[in-house]
C-alpha positions as CSV (number, residue, x, y, z in Angstrom):
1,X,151.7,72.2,146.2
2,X,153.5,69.2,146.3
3,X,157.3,69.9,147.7
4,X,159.7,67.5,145.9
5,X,161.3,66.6,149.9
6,X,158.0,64.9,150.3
7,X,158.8,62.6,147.1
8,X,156.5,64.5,144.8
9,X,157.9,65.3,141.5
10,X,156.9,68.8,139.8
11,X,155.4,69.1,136.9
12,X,157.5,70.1,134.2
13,X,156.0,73.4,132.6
14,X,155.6,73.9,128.6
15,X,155.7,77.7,128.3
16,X,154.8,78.8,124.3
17,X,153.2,81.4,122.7
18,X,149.7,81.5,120.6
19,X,148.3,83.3,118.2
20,X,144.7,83.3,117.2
21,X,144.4,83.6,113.3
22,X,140.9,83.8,111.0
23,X,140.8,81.7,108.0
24,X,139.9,82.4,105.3
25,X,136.4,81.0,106.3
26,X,135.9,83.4,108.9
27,X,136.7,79.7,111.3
28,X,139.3,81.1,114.1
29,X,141.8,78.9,115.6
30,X,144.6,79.2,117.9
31,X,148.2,77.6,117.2
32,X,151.9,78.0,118.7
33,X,154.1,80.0,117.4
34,X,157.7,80.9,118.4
35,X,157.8,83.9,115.6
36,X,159.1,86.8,118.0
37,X,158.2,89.5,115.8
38,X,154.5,88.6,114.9
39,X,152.0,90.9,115.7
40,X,148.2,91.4,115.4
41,X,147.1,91.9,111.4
42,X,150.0,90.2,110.4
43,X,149.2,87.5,107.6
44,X,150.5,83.8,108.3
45,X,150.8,80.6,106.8
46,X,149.3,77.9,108.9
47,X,148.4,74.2,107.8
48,X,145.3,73.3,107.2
49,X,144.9,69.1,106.3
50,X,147.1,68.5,103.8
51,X,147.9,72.0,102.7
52,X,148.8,75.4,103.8
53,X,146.9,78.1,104.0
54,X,147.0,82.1,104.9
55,X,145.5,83.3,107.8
56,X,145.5,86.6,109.6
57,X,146.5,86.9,113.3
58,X,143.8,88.6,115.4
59,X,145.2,88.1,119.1
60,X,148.5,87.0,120.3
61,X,149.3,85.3,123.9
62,X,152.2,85.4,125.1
63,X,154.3,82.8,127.4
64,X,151.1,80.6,128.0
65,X,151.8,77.2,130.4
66,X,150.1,74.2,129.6
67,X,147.6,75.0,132.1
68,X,146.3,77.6,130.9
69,X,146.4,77.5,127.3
70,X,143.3,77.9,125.0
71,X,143.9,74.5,123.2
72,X,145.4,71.4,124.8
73,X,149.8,72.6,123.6
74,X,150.0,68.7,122.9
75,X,147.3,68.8,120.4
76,X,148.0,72.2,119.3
77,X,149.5,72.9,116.0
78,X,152.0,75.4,114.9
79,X,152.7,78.7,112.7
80,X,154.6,77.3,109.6
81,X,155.5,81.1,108.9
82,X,155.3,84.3,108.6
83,X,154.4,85.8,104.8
84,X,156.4,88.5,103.9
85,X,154.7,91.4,102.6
């Protein structure tokens, strides 16, 4: 660990939360979400190229740093919402 006395500088820590949703391909991907009530089965609208497209969440991991996270957070992309059932 690098102690910031030493003239090290900490690195600043993204904590976000994923979900992991099927398409409707059977294709799974992971994406951020910051929806606090989603939960697994829930149905969600995610983008997909140019589009949107509804996906069902299958796992959900919660406050994730950028060092662990399935997918690189900087390429990651994010929820667009929730569908309302």
């Amino acid at each position: 660990m690098i102690h910031s006395l030493a003239g090290g500088k900490m690195r600043d820590m993204d904590i976000v939360d994923f979900a992991k949703v099927e398409l409707s391909t059977g294709e799974i991907r992971w994406f951020i979400t910051d929806i606090l009530d989603l939960k697994v089965g829930d149905l969600v609208r995610v983008p997909r190229g140019q589009d949107l497209e509804t996906a069902r969440v299958v796992k959900i991991e919660k406050n994730v740093n950028a060092q662990c996270a399935p997918v690189p957070i900087k390429r990651a992309l994010k929820i667009f919402s929730k569908v309302s059932e």
